[in-house]
C-alpha positions as CSV (number, residue, x, y, z in Angstrom):
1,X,0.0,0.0,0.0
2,X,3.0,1.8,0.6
3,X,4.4,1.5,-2.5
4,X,1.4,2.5,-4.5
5,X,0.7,5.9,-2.9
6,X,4.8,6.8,-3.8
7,X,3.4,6.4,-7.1
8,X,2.2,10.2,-8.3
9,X,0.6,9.0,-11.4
10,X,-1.4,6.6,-9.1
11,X,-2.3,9.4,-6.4
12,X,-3.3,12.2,-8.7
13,X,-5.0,9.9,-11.1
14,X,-7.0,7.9,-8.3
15,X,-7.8,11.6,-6.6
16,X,-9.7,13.2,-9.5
17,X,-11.6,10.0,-9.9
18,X,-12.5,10.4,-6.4
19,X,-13.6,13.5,-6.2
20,X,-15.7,13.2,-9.4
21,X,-17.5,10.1,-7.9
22,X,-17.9,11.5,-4.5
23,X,-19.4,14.7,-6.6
24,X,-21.9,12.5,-8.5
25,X,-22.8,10.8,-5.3
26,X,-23.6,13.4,-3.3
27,X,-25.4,15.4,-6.1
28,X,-28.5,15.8,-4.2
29,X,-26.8,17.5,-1.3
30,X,-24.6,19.6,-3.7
31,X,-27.2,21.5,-5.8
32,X,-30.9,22.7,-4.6
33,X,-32.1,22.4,-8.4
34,X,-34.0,19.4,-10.5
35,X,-31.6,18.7,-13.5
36,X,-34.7,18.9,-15.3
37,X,-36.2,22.2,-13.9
38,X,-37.0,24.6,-16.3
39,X,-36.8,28.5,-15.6
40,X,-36.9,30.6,-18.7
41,X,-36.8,33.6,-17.2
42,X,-33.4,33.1,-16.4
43,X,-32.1,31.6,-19.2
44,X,-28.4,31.6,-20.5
45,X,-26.8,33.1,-17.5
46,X,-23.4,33.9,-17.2
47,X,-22.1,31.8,-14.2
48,X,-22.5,33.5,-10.8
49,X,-23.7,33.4,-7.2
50,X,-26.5,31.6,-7.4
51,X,-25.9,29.7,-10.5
52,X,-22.0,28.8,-10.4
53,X,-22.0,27.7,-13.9
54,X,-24.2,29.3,-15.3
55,X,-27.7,28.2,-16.9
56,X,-28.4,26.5,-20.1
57,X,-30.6,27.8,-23.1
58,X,-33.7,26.5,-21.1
59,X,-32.3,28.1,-17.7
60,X,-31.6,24.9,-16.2
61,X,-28.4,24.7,-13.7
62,X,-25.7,23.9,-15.6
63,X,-23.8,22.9,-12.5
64,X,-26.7,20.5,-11.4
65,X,-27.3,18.6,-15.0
66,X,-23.4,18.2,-14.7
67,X,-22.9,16.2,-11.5
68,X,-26.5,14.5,-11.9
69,X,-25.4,13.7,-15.9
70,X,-21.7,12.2,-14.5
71,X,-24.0,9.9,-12.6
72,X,-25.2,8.5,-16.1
73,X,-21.8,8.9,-17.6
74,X,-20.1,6.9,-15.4
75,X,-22.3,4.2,-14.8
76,X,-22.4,3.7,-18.3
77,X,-18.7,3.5,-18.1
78,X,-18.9,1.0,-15.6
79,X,-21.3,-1.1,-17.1
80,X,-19.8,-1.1,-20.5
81,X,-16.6,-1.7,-19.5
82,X,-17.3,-4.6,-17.0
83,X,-19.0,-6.3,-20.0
84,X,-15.7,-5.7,-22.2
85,X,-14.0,-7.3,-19.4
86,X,-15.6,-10.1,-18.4
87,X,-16.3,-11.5,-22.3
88,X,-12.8,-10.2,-23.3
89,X,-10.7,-12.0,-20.6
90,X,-12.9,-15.2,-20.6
91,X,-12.6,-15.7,-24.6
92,X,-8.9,-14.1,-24.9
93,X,-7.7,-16.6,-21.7
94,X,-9.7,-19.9,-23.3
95,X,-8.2,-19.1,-26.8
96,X,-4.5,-18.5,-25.6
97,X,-5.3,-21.7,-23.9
98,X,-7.3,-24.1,-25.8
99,X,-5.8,-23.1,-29.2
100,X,-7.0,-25.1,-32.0
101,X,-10.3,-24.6,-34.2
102,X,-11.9,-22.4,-30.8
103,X,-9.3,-19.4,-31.6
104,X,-9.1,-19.6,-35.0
105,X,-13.0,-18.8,-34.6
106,X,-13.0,-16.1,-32.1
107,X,-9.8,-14.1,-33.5
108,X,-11.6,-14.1,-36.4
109,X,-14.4,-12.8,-35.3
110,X,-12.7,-10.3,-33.3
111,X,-10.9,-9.2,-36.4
112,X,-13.9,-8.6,-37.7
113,X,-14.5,-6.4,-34.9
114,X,-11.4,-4.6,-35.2
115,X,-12.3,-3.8,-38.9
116,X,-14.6,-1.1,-37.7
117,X,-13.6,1.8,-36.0
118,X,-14.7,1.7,-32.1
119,X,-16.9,5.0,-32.4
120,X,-18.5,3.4,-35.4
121,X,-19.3,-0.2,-34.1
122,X,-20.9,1.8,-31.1
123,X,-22.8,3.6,-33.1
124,X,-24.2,0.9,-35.6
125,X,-25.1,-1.0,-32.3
126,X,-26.8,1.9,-30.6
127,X,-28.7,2.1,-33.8
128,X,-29.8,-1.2,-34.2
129,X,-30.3,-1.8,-30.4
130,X,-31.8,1.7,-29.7
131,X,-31.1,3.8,-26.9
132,X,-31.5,2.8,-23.2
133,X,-29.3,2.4,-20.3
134,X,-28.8,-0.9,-20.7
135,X,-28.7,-0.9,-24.8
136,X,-25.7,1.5,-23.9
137,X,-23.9,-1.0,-22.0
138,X,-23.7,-3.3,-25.0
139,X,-23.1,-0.7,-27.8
140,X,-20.0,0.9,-25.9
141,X,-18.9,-2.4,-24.0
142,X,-18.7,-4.4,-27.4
143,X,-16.2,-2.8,-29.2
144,X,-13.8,-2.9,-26.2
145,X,-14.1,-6.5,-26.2
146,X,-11.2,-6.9,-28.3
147,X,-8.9,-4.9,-26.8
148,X,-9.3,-7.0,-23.4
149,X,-9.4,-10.1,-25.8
150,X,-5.9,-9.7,-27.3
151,X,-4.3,-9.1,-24.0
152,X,-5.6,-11.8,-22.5
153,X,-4.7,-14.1,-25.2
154,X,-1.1,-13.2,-25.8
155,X,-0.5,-13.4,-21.8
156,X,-2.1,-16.7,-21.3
157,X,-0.1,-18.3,-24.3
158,X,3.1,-16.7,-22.6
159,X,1.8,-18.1,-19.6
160,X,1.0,-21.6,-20.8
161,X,4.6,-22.3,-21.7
162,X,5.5,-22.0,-18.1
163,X,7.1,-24.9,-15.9
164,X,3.9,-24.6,-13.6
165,X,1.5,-24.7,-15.9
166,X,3.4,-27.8,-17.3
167,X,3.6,-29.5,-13.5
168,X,0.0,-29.1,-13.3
169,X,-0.9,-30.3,-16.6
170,X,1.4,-33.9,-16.0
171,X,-0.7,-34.3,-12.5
172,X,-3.4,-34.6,-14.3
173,X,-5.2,-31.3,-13.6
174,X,-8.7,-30.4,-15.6
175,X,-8.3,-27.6,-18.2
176,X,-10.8,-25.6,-16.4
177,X,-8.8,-25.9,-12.9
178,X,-5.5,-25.0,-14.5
179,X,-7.1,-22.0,-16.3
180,X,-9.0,-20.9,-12.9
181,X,-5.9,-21.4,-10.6
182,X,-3.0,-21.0,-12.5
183,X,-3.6,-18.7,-15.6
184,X,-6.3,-16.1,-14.3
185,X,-4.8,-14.9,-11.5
186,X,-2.0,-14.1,-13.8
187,X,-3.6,-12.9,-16.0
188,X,-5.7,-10.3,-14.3
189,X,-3.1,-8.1,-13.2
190,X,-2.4,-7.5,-16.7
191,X,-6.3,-6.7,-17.5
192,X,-6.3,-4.3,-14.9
193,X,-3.9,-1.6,-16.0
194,X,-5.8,-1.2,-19.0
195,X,-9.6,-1.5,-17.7
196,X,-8.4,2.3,-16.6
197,X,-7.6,3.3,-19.7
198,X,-10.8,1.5,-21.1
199,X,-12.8,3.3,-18.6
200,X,-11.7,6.5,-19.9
201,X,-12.3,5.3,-23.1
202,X,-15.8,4.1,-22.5
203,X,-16.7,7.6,-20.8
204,X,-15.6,9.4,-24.2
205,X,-17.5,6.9,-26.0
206,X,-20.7,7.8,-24.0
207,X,-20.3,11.3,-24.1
208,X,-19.5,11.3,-28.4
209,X,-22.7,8.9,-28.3
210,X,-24.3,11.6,-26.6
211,X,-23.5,14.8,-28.7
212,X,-24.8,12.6,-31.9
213,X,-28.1,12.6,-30.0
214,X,-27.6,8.0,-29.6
215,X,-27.1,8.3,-26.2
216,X,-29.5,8.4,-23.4
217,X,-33.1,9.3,-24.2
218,X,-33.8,12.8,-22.7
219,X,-35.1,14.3,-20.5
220,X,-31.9,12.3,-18.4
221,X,-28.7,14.5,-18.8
222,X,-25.5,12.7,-19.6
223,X,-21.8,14.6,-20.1
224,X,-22.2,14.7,-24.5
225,X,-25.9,15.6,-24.3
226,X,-25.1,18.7,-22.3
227,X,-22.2,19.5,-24.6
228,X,-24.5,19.0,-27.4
229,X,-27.0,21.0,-25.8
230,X,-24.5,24.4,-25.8
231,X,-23.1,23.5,-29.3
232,X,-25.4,26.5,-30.7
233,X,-24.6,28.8,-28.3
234,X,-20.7,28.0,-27.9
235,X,-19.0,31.1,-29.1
236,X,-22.4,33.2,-27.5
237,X,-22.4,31.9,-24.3
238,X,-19.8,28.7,-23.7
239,X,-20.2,27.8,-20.3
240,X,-22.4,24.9,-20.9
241,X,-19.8,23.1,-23.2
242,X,-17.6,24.4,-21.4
243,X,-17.4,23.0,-18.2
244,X,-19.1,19.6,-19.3
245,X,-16.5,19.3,-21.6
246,X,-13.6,20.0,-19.1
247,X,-15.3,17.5,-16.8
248,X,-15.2,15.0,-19.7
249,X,-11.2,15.6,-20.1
250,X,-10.5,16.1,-16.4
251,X,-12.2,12.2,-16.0
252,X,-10.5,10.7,-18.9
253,X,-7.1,12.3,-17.8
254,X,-7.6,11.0,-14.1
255,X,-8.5,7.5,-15.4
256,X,-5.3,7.3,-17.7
257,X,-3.0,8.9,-15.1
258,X,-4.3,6.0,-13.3
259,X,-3.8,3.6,-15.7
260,X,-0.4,4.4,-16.5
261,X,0.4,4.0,-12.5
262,X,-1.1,0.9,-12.2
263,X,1.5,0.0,-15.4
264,X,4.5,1.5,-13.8
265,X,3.7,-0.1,-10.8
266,X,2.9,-3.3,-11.2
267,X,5.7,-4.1,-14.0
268,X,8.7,-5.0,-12.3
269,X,11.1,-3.9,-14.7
270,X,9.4,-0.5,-14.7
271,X,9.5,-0.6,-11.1
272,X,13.5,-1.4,-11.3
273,X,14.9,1.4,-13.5
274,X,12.5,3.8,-11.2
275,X,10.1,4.8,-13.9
276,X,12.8,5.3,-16.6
């Protein structure tokens, strides 16, 4: 524990994520307004005392669609990427494993995947699946699949050449056994510097999903549907893409600040030439 709080990358990355979870969590505490309240009266104000970031076109509290929209945003995140993880891991560790006619079928299909750009394939999913909470889950959390998928595969082969592996293998050890003892827990440590970086990828995913209008349905505020909805007014009055875009770049950064620590960290070589 030690160890990992020397790390800066892993401090500063791990304390913005923080903070913007403890912000989305506590929204009701940290803003008297209904995301969805409308006051056209006071319309597109500049941010100020009673409004710190102003109010959008429809005088809703920017500030308050913000921290209640990065409760969307980041359960989407979540959601997406623990489905990229689960299916990646599971079909990149059997294939690095089992070998034969079962990878040649998934890598294919993967590189099928891989074809499309990652924006796109979420995008032709969200189409066809439509938009929901859960639909969003699979049409973010799909494309990532391969990217846990490949790792997984190219460890566990690395993996399966080792003398333990082998020992376990002449004791007569079930496939399944050796995978669930031996090759996972190996394996994993590898999967988790980069479900950081997916994360961050996921939450720019959501948020590009959003601004194209595929994202969540309204009236329910997520990060790109607030930047979408101060794309007409951007150079008149920028605040509303203004800060939910810097809370979209401040949340990626803090996930791949924390992604690269994990990396630094948990690679020994790394770890021996100090970062270098």
């Amino acid at each position: 524990m030690t160890d990992i709080l020397k790390n800066k990358l892993i401090v500063i990355g791990g304390g913005i994520i923080l903070i913007i979870v403890l912000l989305v969590v506590f929204a009701p505490l940290l803003t008297p307004y209904e995301y969805g309240a409308i006051d056209l009266p006071n319309k597109q104000q500049s941010p100020n005392a009673e409004h710190p970031m102003g109010t959008d076109s429809y005088g809703r509290d920017v500030w308050c669609r913000i921290v209640y929209g990065g409760r969307i945003s980041l359960t989407v995140a979540i959601g997406a990427t623990a489905l990229a993880l689960v299916v990646g891991t599971l079909l990149g560790t059997l294939s690095g494993f089992i070998r034969g006619a079962f990878d040649f079928i998934v890598g294919r299909i993967v590189d099928i995947m891989m074809a499309f750009p990652m924006l796109l394939l979420s995008l032709i999913i969200g189409i066809a699946m439509g938009s929901s909470l859960k639909n969003m889950f699979f049409s973010i959390g799909i494309p990532v699949i391969p990217m846990f998928y490949r790792l997984a595969r190219a460890t566990t082969m690395s993996l399966s050449e080792r003398s333990y592996v082998s020992a376990a293998r002449s004791m007569g050890s079930r496939r399944l056994r050796i995978v669930i003892a031996h090759i996972l827990p190996n394996v994993m440590p590898h999967i988790l510097v980069i479900m950081s970086s997916a994360m961050g990828g996921a939450i720019l995913a959501e948020s590009s999903l959003g601004f194209l209008g595929y994202g969540i349905p309204l009236p329910t505020p997520s990060w790109g549907l607030i930047v979408n909805d101060g794309r007409a007014f951007m150079f008149t009055y920028p605040w509303t893409t203004a800060f939910s875009g810097a809370f979209i770049a401040l949340t990626i950064l803090g996930f791949n600040m924390l992604g690269d620590g994990l990396r630094d960290h948990l690679d020994p070589k790394i770890r021996a030439t100090g970062g270098r």
